[in-house]
C-alpha positions in Angstrom: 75.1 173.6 56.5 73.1 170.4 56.4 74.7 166.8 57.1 73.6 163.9 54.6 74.0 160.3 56.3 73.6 157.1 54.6 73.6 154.0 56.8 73.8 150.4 55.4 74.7 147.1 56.1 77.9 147.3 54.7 79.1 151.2 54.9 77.9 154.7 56.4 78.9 157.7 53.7 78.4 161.2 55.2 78.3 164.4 53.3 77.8 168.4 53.4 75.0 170.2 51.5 73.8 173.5 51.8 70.1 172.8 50.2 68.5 170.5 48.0 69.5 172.3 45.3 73.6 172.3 46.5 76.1 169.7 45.4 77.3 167.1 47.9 80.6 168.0 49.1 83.6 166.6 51.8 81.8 162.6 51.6 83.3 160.9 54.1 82.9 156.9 54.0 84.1 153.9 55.9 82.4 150.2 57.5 79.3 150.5 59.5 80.2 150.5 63.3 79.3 147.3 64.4 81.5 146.8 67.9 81.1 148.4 71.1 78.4 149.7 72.6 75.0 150.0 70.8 75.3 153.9 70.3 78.4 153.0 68.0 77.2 154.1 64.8 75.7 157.4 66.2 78.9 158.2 67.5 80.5 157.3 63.9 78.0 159.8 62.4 79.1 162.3 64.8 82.6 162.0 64.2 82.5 161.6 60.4 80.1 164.9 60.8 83.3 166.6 62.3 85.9 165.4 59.6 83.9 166.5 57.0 83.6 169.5 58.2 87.1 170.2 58.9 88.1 169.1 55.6 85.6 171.9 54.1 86.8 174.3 56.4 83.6 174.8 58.1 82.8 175.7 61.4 81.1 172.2 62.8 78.4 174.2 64.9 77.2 175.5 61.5 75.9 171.8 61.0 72.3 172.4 62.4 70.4 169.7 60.2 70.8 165.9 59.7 69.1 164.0 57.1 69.4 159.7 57.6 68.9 157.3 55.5 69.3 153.8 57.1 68.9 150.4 56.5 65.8 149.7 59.1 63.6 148.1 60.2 63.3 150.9 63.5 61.9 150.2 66.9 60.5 153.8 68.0 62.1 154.0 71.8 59.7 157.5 73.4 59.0 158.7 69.6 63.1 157.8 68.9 64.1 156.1 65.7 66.5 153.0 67.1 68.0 151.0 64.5 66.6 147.0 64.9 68.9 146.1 61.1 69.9 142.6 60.8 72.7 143.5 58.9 74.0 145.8 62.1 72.3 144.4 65.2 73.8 140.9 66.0 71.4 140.3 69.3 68.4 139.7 66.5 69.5 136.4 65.4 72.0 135.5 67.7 75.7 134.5 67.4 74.8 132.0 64.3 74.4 135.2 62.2 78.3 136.3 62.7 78.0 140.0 63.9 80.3 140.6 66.1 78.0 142.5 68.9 74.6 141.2 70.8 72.7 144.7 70.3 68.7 144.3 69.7 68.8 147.5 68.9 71.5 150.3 67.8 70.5 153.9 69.3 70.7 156.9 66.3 67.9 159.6 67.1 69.0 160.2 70.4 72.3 160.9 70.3 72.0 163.2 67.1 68.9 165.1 68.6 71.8 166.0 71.1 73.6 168.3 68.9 71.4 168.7 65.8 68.6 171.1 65.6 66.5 169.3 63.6 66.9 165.6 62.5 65.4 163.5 60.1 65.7 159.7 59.7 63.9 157.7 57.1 64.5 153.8 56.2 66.6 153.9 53.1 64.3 152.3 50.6 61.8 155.5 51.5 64.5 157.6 51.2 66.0 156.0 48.0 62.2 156.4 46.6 62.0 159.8 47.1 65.4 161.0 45.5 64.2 158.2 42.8 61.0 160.4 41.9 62.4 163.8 42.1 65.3 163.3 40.0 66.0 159.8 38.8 63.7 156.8 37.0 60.7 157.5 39.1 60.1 160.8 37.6 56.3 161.8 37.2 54.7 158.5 38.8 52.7 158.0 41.2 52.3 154.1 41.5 56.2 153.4 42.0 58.8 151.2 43.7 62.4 151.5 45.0 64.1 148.6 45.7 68.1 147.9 46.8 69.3 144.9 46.7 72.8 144.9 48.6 73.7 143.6 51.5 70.1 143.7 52.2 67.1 143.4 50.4 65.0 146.9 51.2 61.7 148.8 49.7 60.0 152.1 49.6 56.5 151.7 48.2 54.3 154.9 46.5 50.6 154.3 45.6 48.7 157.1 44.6 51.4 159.4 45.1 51.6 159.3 48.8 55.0 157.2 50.2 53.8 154.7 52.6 55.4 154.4 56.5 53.0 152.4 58.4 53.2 152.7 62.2 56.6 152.6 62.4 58.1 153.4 59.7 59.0 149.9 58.5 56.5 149.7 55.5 58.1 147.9 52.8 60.2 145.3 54.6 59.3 143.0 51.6 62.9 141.6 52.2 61.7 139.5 55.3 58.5 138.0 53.5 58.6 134.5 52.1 58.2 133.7 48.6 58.8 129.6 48.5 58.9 126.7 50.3 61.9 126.7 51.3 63.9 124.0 53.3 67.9 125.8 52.2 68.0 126.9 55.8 69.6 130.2 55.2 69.1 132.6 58.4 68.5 136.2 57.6 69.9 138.4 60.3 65.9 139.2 61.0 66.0 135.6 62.9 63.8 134.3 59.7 65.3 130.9 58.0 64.5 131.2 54.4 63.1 134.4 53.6 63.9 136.9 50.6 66.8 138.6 52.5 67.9 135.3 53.6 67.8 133.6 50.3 69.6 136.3 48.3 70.9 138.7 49.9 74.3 139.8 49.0 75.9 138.6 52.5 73.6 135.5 52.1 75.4 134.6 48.7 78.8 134.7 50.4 77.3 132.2 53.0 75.5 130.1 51.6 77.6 129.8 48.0 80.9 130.3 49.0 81.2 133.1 46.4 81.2 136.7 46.5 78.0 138.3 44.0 80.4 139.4 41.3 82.2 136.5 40.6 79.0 133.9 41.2 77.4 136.3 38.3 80.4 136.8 36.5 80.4 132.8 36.4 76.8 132.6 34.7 77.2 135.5 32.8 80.2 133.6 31.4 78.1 130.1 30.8 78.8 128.1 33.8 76.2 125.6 34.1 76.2 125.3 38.0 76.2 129.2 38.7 73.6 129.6 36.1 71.4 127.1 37.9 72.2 129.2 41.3 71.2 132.5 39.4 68.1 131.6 37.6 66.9 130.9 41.0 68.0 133.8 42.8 66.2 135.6 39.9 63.2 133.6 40.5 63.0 134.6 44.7 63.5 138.2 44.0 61.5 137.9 40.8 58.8 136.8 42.5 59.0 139.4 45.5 59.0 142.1 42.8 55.6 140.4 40.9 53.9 140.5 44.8 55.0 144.0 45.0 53.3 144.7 41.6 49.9 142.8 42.4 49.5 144.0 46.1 50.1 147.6 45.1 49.2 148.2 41.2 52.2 149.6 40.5 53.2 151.2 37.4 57.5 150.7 37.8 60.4 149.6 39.6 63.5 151.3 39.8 66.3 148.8 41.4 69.4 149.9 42.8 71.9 148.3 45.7 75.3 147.2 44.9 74.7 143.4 43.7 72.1 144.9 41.4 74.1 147.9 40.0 77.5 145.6 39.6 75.5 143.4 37.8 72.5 144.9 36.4 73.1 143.8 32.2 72.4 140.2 33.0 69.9 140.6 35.9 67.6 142.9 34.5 65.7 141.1 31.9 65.9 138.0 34.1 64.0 139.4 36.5 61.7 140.9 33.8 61.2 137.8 32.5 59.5 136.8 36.4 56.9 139.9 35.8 55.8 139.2 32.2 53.1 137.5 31.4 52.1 136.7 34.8 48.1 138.1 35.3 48.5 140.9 32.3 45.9 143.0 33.6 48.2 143.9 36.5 51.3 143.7 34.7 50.8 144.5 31.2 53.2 147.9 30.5 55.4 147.6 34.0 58.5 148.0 34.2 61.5 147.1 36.2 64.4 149.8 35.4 68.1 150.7 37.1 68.0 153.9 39.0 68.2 156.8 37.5 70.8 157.8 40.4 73.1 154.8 39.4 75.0 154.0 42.3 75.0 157.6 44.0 71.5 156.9 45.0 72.4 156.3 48.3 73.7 159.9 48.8 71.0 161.4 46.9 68.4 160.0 49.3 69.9 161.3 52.1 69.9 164.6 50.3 65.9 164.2 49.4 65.3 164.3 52.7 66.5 168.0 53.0 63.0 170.3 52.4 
């Protein structure tokens, strides 16, 4: 048996899979570990590992694999994945950001490489890409995009059909680049004031709005002058993160996923289509911005891409 882990901001989900080709079974979910000491949400893999197990009747030393998919960026401690999220690690931006722990980093490898034959951990947007290509939107491309837009804003980036890492794994933090001058002083858990995370963000939105993604998009959806003005420029920051993506790489599509997206996707989809269009045609004449294929199982799906 093979353990499937998906780390985020917001939640950690851990299911049971046999293969690739096996459904996920005994998914276990609850908040991301974010008190105690900085091995916290290895030991809340571990554990939801063993209730999983128990409530599929299977022996836990069966469990000899563990695929990750994580919110990143990593910090490689002797060739050891350590988490360095903003979203989990409140020692990144200090107590201003609200976490209630002072960890730079969170340890994950380590602890699992204990009691796990083989373990594999890949940020989430990579991961998310992968599952995205073998059986969701990305199907057959080779110039593609993944990109969440949750409590975070994350990316895994394919150009010529090779997924790109970079030196630590952290390729496609596009979430932490800056897209205007901005002066709205909204700190991303990074330590960055004003980048794309930071901006618009689903735990930015709550800060910096006073309202919850559902209800400020319910608002505009519903013609409310003020949270349409709000929107149309949340569009526009992610918009234009997406266009960068587009003309840096030459991509052919993006598949978006990530809960503010999905619970919302009907009126944000076109508006952030409407940021790509026109815009230098000979790079992005005939792209595409698209939901996931995997709706809003994609998260358990990339875990499970990371099997073979």
């Amino acid at each position: 048996m093979r353990a499937c882990v998906d780390i985020g901001g917001t939640k950690v989900a851990v299911s049971l899979s046999r293969d690739s080709a096996s459904p996920l079974v005994g998914r276990r979910t609850e908040p991301t570990a974010t008190t105690g000491a900085n091995d916290a949400v290895a030991r809340q893999i571990l554990r939801l590992v063993d209730e999983a197990c128990a409530e599929q009747g299977v022996d836990p030393k069966s469990v000899d694999c563990v695929a990750v998919s994580t919110a990143g960026p990593f910090e490689l401690n002797e060739g050891l994945v350590e988490l360095a999220s903003p979203n989990i690690c409140g020692g990144i931006a200090g107590p201003a950001r609200g976490l209630p722990n002072d960890w730079r980093t969170a340890l994950l490898e380590a602890p699992l490489k204990k009691r796990f034959a083989r373990v594999r951990v890949e940020n989430d947007g990579v991961a998310a890409l992968e599952a995205e290509r073998r059986w969701g939107a990305l199907q057959g491309l080779d110039h593609c995009a993944y990109v969440t837009w949750s409590t975070g804003v994350g990316v895994g980036l394919c150009v010529d059909g090779r997924i790109l890492r970079g030196k630590n794994g952290n390729a496609g933090h596009a979430g932490h680049s800056f897209v205007v001058d901005d002066a709205s002083g909204a700190l991303c858990g990074c330590g960055n004031v004003g980048d794309v995370e930071g901006l618009v963000a689903g735990n930015s939105m709550a800060r910096r709005f006073g309202q919850p993604p559902a209800e400020l998009f319910a608002a505009a959806a519903a013609g409310d002058p003020h949270a349409r003005g709000i929107t149309d420029a949340l569009c526009r920051v992610m918009g234009r993160m997406l266009y960068n993506l587009i003309a840096t790489l030459d991509l052919q599509r993006i598949s978006l996923g990530g809960s503010v997206f999905w619970h919302n996707r009907d009126f944000l989809l076109p508006r952030l289509q409407a940021q790509i269009d026109g815009h230098l045609p000979p790079l992005t004449r005939g792209v595409l911005l698209v939901a996931a294929g995997l709706g809003d199982s994609v998260g358990d799906y990339a875990a499970l891409a990371l099997l073979d």
